[in-house]
BALOBA-1460 file (C-alpha; in Angstrom, 3 decimals):
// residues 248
<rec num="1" residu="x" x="-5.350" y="6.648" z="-3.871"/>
<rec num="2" residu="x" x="-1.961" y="6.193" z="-5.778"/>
<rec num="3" residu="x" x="0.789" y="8.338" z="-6.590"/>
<rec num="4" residu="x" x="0.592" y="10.365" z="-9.822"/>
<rec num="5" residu="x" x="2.999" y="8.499" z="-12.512"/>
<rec num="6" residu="x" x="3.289" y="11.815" z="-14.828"/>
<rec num="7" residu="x" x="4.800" y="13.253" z="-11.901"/>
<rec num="8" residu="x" x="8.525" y="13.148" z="-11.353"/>
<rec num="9" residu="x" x="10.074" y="10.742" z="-9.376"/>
<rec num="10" residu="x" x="13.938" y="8.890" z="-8.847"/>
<rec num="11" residu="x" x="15.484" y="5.972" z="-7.709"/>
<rec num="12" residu="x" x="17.829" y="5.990" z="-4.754"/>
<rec num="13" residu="x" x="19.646" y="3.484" z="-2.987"/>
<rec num="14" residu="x" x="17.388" y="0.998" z="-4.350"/>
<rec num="15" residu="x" x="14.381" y="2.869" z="-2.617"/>
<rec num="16" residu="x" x="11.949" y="4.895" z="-5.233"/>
<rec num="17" residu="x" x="11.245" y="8.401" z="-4.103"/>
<rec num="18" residu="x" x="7.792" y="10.004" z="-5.933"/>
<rec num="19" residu="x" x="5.867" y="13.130" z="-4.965"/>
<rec num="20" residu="x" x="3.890" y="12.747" z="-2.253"/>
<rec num="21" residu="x" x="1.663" y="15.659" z="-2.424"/>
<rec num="22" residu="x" x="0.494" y="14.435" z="-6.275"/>
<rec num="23" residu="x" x="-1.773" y="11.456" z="-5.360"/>
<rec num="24" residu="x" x="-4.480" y="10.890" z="-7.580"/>
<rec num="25" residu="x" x="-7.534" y="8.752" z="-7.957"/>
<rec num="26" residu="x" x="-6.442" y="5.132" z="-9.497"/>
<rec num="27" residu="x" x="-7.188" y="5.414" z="-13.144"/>
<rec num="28" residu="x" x="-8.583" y="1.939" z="-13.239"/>
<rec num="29" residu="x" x="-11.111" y="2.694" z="-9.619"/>
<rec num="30" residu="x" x="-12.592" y="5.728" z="-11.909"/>
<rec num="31" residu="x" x="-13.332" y="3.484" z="-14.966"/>
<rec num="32" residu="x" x="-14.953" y="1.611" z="-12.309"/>
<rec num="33" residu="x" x="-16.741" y="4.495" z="-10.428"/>
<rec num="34" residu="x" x="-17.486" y="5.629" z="-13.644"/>
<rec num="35" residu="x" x="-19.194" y="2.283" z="-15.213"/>
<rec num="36" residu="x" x="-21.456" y="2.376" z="-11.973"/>
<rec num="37" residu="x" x="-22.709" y="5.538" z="-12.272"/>
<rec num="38" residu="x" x="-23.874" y="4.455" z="-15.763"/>
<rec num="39" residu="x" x="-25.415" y="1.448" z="-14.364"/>
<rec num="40" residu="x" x="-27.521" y="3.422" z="-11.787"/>
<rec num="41" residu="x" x="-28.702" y="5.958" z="-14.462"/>
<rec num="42" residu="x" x="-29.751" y="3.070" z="-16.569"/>
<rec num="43" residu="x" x="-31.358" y="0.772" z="-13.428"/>
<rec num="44" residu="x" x="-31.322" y="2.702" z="-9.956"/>
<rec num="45" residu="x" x="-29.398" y="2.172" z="-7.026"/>
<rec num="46" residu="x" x="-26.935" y="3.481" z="-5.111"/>
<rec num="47" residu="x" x="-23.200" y="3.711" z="-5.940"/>
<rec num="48" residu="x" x="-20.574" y="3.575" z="-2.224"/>
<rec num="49" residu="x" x="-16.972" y="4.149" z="-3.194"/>
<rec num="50" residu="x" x="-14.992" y="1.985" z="-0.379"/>
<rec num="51" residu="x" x="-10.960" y="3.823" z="0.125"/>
<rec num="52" residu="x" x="-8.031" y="2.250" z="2.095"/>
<rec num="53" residu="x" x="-5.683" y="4.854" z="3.326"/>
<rec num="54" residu="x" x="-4.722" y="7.383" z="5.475"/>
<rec num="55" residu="x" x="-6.193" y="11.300" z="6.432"/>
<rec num="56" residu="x" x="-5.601" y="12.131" z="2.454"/>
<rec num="57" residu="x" x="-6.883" y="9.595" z="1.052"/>
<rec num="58" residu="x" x="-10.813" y="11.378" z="1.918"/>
<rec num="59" residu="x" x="-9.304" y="13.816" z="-1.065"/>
<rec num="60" residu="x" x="-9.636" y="10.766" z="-3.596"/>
<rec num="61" residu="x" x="-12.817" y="10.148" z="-2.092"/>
<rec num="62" residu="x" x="-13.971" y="12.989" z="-2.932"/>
<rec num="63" residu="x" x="-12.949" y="12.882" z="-6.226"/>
<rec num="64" residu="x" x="-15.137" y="10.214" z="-6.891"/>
<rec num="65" residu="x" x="-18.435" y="11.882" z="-4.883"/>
<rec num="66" residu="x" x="-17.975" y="14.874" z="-7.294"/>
<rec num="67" residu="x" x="-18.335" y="12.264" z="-10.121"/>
<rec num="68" residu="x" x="-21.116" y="11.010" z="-8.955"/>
<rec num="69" residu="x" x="-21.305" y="8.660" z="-6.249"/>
<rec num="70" residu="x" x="-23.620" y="8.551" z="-3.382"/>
<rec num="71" residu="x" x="-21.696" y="8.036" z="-0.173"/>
<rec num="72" residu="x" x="-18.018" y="7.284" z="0.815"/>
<rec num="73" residu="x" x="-16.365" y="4.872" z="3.057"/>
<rec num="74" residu="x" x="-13.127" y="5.341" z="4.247"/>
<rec num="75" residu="x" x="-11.031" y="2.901" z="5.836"/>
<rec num="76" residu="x" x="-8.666" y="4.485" z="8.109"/>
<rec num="77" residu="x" x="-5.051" y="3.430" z="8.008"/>
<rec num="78" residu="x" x="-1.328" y="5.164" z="9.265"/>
<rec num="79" residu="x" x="-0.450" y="4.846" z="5.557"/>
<rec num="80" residu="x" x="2.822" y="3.072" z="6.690"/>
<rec num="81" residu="x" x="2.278" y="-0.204" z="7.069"/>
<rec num="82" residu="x" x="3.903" y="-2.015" z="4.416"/>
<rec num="83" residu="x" x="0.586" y="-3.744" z="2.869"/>
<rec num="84" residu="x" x="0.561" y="-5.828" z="-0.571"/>
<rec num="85" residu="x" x="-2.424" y="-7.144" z="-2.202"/>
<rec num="86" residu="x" x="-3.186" y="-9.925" z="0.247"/>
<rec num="87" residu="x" x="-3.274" y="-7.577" z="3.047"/>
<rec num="88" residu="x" x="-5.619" y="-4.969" z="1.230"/>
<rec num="89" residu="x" x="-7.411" y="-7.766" z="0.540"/>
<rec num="90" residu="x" x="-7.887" y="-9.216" z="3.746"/>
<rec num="91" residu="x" x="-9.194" y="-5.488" z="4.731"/>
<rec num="92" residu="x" x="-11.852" y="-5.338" z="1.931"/>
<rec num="93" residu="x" x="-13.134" y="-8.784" z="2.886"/>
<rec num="94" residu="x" x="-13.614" y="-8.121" z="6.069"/>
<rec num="95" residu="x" x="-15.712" y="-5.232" z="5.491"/>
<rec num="96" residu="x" x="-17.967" y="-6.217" z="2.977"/>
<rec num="97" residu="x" x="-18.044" y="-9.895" z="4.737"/>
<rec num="98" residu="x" x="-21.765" y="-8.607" z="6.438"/>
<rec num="99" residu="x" x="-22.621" y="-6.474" z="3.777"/>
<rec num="100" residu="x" x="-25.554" y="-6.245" z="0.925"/>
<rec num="101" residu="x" x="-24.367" y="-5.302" z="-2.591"/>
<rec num="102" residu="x" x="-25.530" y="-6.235" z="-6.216"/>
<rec num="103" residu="x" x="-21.833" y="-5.670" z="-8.114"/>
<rec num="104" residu="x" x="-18.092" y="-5.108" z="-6.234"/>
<rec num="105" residu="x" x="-16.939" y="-3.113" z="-8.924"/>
<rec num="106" residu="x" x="-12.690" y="-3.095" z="-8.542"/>
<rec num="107" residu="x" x="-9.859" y="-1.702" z="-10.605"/>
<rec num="108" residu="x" x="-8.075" y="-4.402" z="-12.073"/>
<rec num="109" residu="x" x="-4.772" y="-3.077" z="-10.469"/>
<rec num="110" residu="x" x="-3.153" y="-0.089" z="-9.106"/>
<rec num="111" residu="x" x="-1.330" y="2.095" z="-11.411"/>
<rec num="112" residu="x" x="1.398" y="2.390" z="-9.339"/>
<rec num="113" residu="x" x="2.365" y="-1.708" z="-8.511"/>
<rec num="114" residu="x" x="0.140" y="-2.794" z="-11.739"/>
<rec num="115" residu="x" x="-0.158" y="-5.798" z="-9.138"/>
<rec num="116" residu="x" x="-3.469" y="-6.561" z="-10.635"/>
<rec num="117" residu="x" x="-4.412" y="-9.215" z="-7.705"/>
<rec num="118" residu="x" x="-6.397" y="-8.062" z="-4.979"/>
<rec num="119" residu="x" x="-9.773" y="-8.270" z="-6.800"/>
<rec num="120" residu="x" x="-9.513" y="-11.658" z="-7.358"/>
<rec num="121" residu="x" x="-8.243" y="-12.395" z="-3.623"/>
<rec num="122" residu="x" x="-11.439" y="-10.443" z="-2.656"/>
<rec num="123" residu="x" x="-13.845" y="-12.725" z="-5.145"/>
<rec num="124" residu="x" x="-12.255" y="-15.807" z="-3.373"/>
<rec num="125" residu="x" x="-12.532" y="-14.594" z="0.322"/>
<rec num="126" residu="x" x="-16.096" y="-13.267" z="-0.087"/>
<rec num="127" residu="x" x="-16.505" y="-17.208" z="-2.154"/>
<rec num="128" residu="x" x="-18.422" y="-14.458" z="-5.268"/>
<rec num="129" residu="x" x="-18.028" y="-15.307" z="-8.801"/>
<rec num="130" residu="x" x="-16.189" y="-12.761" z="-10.771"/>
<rec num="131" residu="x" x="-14.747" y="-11.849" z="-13.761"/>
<rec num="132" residu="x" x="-11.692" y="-9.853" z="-14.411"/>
<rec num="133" residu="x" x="-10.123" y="-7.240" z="-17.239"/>
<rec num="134" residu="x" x="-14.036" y="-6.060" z="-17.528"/>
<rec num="135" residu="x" x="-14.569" y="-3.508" z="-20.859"/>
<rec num="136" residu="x" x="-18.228" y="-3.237" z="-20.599"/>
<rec num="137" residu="x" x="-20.748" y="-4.140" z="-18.464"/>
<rec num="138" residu="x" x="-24.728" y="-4.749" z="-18.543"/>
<rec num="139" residu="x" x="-27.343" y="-6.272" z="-16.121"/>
<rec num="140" residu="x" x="-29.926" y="-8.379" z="-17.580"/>
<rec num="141" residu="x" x="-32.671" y="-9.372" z="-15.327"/>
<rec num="142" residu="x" x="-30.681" y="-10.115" z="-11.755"/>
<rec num="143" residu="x" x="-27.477" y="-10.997" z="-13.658"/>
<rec num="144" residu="x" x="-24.740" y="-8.792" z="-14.773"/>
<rec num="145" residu="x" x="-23.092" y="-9.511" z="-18.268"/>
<rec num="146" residu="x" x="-19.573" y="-8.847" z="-18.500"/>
<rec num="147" residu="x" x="-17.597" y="-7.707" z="-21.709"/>
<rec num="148" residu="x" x="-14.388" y="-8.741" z="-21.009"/>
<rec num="149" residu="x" x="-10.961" y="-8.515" z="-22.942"/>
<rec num="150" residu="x" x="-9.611" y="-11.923" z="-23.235"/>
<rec num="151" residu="x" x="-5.879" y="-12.782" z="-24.812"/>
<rec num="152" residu="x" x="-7.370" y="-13.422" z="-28.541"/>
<rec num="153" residu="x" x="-10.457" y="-11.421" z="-28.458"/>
<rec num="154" residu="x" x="-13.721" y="-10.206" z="-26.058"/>
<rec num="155" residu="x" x="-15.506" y="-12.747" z="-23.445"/>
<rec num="156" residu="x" x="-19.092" y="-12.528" z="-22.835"/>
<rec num="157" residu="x" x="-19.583" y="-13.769" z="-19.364"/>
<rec num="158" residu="x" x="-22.809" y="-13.671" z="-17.168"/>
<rec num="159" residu="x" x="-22.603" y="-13.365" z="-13.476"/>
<rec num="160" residu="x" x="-25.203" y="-14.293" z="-10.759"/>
<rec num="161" residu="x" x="-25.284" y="-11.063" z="-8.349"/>
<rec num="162" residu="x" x="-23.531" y="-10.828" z="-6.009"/>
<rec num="163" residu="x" x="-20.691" y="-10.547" z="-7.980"/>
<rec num="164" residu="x" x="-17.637" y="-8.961" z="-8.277"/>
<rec num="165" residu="x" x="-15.330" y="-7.515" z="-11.193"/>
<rec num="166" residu="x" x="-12.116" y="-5.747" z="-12.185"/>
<rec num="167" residu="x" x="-12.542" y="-2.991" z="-14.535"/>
<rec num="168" residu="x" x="-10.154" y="-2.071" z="-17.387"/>
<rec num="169" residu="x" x="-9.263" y="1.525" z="-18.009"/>
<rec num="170" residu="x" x="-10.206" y="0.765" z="-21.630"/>
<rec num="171" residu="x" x="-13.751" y="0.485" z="-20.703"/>
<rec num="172" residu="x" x="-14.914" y="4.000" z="-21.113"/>
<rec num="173" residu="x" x="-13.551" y="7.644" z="-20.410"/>
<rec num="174" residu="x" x="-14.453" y="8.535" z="-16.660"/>
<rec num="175" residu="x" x="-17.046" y="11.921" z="-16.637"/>
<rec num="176" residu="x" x="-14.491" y="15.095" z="-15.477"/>
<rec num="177" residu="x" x="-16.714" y="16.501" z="-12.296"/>
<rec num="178" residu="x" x="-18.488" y="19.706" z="-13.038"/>
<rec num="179" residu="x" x="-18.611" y="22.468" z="-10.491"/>
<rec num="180" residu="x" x="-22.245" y="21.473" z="-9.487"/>
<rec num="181" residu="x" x="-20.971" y="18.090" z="-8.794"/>
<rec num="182" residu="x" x="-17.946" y="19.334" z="-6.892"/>
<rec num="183" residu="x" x="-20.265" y="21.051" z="-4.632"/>
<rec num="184" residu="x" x="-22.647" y="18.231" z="-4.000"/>
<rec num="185" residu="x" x="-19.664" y="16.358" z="-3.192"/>
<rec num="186" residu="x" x="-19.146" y="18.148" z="0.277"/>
<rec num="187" residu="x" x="-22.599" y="17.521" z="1.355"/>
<rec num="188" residu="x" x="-22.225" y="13.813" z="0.631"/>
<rec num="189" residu="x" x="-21.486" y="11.591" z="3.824"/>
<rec num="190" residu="x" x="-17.802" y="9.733" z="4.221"/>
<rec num="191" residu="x" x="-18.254" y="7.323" z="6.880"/>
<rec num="192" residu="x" x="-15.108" y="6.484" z="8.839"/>
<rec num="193" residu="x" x="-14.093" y="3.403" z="9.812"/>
<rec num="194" residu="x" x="-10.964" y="2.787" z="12.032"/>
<rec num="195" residu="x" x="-8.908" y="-0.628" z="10.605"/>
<rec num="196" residu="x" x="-8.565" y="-1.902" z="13.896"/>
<rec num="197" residu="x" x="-12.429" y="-2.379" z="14.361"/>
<rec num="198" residu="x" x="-12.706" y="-4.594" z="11.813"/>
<rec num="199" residu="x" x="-10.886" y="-7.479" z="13.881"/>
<rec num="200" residu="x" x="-8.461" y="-8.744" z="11.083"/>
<rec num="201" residu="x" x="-5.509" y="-10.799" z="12.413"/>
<rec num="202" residu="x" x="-1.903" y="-9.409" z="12.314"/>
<rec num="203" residu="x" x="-1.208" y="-12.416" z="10.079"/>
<rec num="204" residu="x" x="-4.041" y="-11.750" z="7.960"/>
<rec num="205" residu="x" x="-2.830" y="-7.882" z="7.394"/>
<rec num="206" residu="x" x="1.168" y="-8.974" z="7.299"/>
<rec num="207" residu="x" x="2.173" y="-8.931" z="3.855"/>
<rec num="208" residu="x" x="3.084" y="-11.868" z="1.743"/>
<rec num="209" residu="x" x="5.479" y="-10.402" z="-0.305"/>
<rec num="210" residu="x" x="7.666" y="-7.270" z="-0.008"/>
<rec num="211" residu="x" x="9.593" y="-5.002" z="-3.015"/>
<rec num="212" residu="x" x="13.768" y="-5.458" z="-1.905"/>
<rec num="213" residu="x" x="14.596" y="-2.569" z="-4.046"/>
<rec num="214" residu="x" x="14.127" y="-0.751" z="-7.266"/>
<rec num="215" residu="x" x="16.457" y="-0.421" z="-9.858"/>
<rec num="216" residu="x" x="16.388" y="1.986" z="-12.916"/>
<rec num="217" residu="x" x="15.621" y="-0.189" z="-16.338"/>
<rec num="218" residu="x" x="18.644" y="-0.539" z="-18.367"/>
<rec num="219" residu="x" x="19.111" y="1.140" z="-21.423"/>
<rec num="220" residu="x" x="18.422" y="-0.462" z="-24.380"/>
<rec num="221" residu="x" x="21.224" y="-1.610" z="-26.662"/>
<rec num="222" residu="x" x="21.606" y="-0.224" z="-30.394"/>
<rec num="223" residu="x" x="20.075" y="-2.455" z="-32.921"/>
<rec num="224" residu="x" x="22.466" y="-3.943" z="-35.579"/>
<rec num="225" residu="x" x="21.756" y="-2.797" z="-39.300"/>
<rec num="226" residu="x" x="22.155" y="-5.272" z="-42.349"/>
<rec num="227" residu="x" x="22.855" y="-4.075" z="-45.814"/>
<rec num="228" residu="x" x="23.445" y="-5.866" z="-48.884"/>
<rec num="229" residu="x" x="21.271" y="-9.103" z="-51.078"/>
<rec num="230" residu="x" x="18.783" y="-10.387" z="-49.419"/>
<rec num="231" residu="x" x="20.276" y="-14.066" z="-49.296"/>
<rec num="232" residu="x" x="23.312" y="-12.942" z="-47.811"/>
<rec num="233" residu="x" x="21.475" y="-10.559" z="-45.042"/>
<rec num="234" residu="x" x="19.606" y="-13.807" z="-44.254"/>
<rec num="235" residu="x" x="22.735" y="-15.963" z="-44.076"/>
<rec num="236" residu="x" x="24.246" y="-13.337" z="-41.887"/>
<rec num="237" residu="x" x="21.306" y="-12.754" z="-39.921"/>
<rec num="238" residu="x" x="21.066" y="-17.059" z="-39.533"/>
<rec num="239" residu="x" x="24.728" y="-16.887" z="-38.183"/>
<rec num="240" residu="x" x="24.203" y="-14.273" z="-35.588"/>
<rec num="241" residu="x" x="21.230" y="-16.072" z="-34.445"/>
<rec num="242" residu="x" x="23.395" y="-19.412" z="-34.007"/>
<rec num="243" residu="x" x="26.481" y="-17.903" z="-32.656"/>
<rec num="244" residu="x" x="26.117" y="-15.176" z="-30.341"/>
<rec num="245" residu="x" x="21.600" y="-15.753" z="-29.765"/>
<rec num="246" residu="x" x="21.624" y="-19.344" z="-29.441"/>
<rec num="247" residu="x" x="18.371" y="-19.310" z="-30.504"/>
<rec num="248" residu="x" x="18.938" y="-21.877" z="-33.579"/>
């Protein structure tokens, strides 16, 4: 559950104000709600959608029931506490420490933070392999092959299951619920389960790094224009570059 970007929001006194009634479902957490609901129409199985968060966040939960998914977990929090990636986590961890799953299917990061870190931390708690900025995915015999978006081009990578991976939001274009599926949604079961019974340290939920403020981005200075011979726009253009860039 993250706040709505489209939505308005302001900056003030270095704290960022944003509407807290428009919370959504993570763009990235539908691609991947939505790539395992393909999966399980292809193979079988049964999809869970896990949710850190307080009362509201059963709303995003929901959201992704109504798409498809079989049951809910939700991981009860105040909604206050401050936590970053390590401390979310050290919650997911801990939960799926003693459980059976094929594929932890993530978000590569929230929409709000764009943190992009606390599917790897969970990969190197739970000791899975894992593979990250996912576009595609496709099991193979008890493996799962992962199309993934590399920096000069796509990665084929095969993963022993268990496994887990971060999903892209350019990986496919999550299913809109129907009203059929809206209705199934409220006969689907969301199990609750309170933080504190999970028996995480305070130092494993205290967060390792905190925002000190925001700050509006500054506005972007006006570009200089060069007329005139090429030769001399290049000379001019070489000067500027020495003098004032320092960049020759």
């Amino acid at each position: 559950m993250v706040p709505d970007v489209a939505a308005p929001f302001q900056i003030k006194e270095g704290e960022l104000i944003m509407d807290a009634d428009r919370m959504v479902l993570n763009a990235y957490d539908a691609s991947a709600v939505e790539e395992a609901l393909v999966l399980k129409e292809k193979h079988g199985g049964e999809v869970e959608v896990v949710c850190i968060g307080p009362a509201k966040a059963s709303e995003t939960i929901r959201k992704a029931l109504a798409m498809g998914a079989d049951k809910g977990i939700h991981i009860s929090t105040s909604g206050d506490e401050g936590f970053d990636s390590a401390s979310y986590a050290s919650i997911l961890s801990s939960f799926f420490g003693d459980k059976e799953f094929d594929i932890l299917s993530l978000g590569k990061q929230s929409q709000d933070t764009d943190s992009g870190l606390t599917g790897s931390m969970v990969a190197e708690k739970l000791n899975l392999p894992y593979a990250t900025n996912a576009v595609g995915l496709e099991i193979e015999g008890n493996n799962l092959v992962v199309k993934r978006q590399g920096d000069s081009g796509q990665e084929m990578i095969e993963l022993p299951t268990p496994c887990a991976v971060t999903c892209s939001n350019d990986m496919n274009e999550p299913r809109i619920p129907n009203l059929k599926g809206i209705m199934a949604s409220k006969r689907k079961p969301i199990d609750v389960v309170e933080l504190s019974s999970l028996g995480i340290s305070e130092e494993d939920l205290s967060p390792a790094s905190k925002v000190i403020s925001y700050e509006q981005k500054p506005a972007r200075q006006a570009g200089k224009k060069f007329e005139g011979e090429a030769d001399e726009i290049a000379r001019e253009v070489a000067q500027l570059l020495d003098t004032e860039a320092n960049v020759i």
